[in-house]
Phi, psi and omega in degrees: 000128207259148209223145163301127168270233154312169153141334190203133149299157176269144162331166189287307189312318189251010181285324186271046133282074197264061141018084198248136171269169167295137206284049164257351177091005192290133169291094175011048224143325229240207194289157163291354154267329162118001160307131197279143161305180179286148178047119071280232199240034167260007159301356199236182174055034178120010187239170180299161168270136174259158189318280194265139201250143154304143195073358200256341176287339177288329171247056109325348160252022180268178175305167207284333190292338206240020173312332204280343158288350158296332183282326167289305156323345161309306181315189182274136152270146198343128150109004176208146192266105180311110181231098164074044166035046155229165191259109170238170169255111165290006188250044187183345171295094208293349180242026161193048158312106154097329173216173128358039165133024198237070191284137149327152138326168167284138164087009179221113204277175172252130171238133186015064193084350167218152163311136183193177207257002199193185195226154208242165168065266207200003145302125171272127181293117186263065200072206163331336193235146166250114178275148173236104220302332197294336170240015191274122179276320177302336164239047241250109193074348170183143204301152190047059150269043225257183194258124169265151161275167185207181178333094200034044186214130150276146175272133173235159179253093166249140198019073162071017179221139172287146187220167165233124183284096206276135206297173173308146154104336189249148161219150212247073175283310187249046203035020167286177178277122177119189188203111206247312187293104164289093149231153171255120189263126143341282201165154183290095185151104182278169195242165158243086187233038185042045198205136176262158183237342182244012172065045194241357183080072106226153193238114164080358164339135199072018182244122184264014171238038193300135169340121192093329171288154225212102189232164174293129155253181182236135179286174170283351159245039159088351170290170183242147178174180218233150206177157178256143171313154183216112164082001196081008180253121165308145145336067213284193173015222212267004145292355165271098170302106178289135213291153170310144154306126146264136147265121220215353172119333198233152176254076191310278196314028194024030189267007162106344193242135164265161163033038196284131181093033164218025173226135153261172174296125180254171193204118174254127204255126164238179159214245167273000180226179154238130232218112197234136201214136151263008156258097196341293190310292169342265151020305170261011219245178226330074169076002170266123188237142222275163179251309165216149162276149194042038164333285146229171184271148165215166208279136172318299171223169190288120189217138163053183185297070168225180192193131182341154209196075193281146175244110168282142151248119163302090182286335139334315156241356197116342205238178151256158191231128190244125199210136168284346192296111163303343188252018175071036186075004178096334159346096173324293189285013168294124151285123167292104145302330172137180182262161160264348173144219191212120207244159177279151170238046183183168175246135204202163197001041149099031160330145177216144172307122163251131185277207173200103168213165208229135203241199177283135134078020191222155147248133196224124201225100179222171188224037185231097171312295195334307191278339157319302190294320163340288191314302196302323188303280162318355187097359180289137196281148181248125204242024179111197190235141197247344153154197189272145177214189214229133190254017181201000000 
């Protein structure tokens, strides 16, 4: 799942899900007194800033992007100052009243930022400092109370309940204590950019042609396959995987060749006739010497505008008659031997003419005009086209 990292805070709806502790004030995290756990929120108020954030060993296997948040996390959280490498709140601190290094007397407490002899308004005296238990995260509803943090999230004091905030960059998915999910949020509206843009842990949703998603394409050669979306887009040209060869007529796999693997070999044989077989022996057998093996090719079964492609024996003369007719042109004295394969009756995948012409006691079968012409030249009748064949 592809994720937004760091970079912008989130809107309030979604830092907040601001994971509210119980309205007793216990910090998320922390003690059934309210004291904070190891690594909690004694990172703060007068204590060193520390190397290392509670949670950052936990997300540590998150993306590379969000490496920047331990350093951010390291800082001072809102409201409070780095003095001397601890995080205090001057305005309540008695030994960095108002400032750095600017301590009260013996007997005076910090009230908002000055020394003074009492805590003014609605501020409460905690030891020393006057506080305002409803947002003071160190007193947070009553003195030493203070709010832990968690898994990429700070504890804050809102009307007196420790709450927890998902730091920039985080989200808070599975309702555990912490923001365990590295997004960068967008906006309530996913987009379709391989990005979740609304944090919701899905990516491009409601798109139906989402990244990855496995849609019909068109190949670079005019073929249908199947291919994964890129960008919300199918897949065109040579980003469209072309589908396996069938036969069908088309050059599915584009590799340049049709339909390879659905035709076999005729072998043309002469003797006293010429002799066309798709069986080798057959071919070298009975007084017949082969002239070429795979003369031309025809097709296994009927694909596209092709048709059975019959070998008659004439007994009469003797020879043989190769015909799409089953009943053999009608030829009284024909035996139907059977089929030799299936032939075009059109031209098609790279389909070429086989000719025909009739000698004394020969049927003569070829794909060379020149030789065709030959024959006719010699006196043989030239009888057509006996249909289309394949030279592979």
């Amino acid at each position: 799942m592809a994720r937004r990292f760091p970079g912008a805070v989130l809107p309030a709806a979604l830092r907040g899900a601001l994971l509210a502790v119980a309205a007793t004030g216990c910090a998320t995290g922390g003690t059934d007194d309210g004291s904070p756990v190891d690594g909690g929120d004694d990172r703060y108020d007068g204590l060193e800033v520390p190397a290392d954030v509670p949670g950052e060993e936990a997300a540590a296997d998150g993306p590379a992007d969000v490496a920047d948040a331990a350093d951010e996390a390291s800082a001072c959280p809102p409201g409070y100052v780095e003095c001397g490498g601890v995080c205090v709140d001057v305005t309540s601190n008695a030994d960095h009243c108002g400032g750095c290094g600017l301590a009260c007397p013996d007997g005076l407490v910090c009230n908002e930022g000055g020394c003074a002899s009492s805590c003014s308004g609605t501020l409460t005296l905690c030891g020393t400092s006057c506080v305002d238990l409803s947002t003071h995260r160190m007193h947070c509803g009553a003195c030493d109370h203070p709010c832990s943090d968690a898994l990429q999230a700070d504890g804050s004091c809102r009307s007196g309940s420790c709450v927890l905030e998902c730091r920039a960059g985080w989200v808070d998915l599975d309702g555990a204590p912490g923001c365990e999910y590295a997004c960068f949020y967008v906006g309530p509206t996913e987009l379709c950019n391989d990005l979740d843009d609304d944090c919701d842990g899905e990516t491009d949703e409601g798109f139906a042609c989402r990244n990855g998603t496995t849609v019909a394409c068109t190949t670079s050669c005019g073929t249908t396959s199947s291919g994964p979306c890129t960008f919300c887009g199918p897949p065109t040209g040579a980003a469209c995987p072309p589908p396996a060869e069938t036969c069908n007529g088309s050059d599915d796999d584009c590799d340049g060749s049709c339909d390879e693997g659905c035709r076999h070999g005729i072998h043309r044989s002469v003797s006293h006739e010429h002799f066309y077989t798709a069986n080798r022996d057959e071919a070298s057998c009975c007084g017949f010497t082969v002239e070429t093996y795979d003369y031309f090719f025809l097709y296994d079964a009927r694909v596209g505008d092709t048709t059975e492609f019959y070998r008659c024996y004439l007994s009469g003369t003797g020879d043989h008659l190769y015909t799409t007719s089953s009943t053999c042109e009608g030829a009284a004295d024909a035996l139907l031997e059977g089929s030799i394969g299936f032939i075009g009756r059109s031209a098609f995948c790279g389909a070429i003419p086989l000719y025909r012409v009739c000698g004394p006691g020969d049927h003569f079968y070829t794909t060379s005009a020149a030789e065709r012409d030959a024959a006719v030249a010699g006196g043989w009748a030239d009888e057509g086209l006996a249909g289309y064949v394949w030279t592979e």
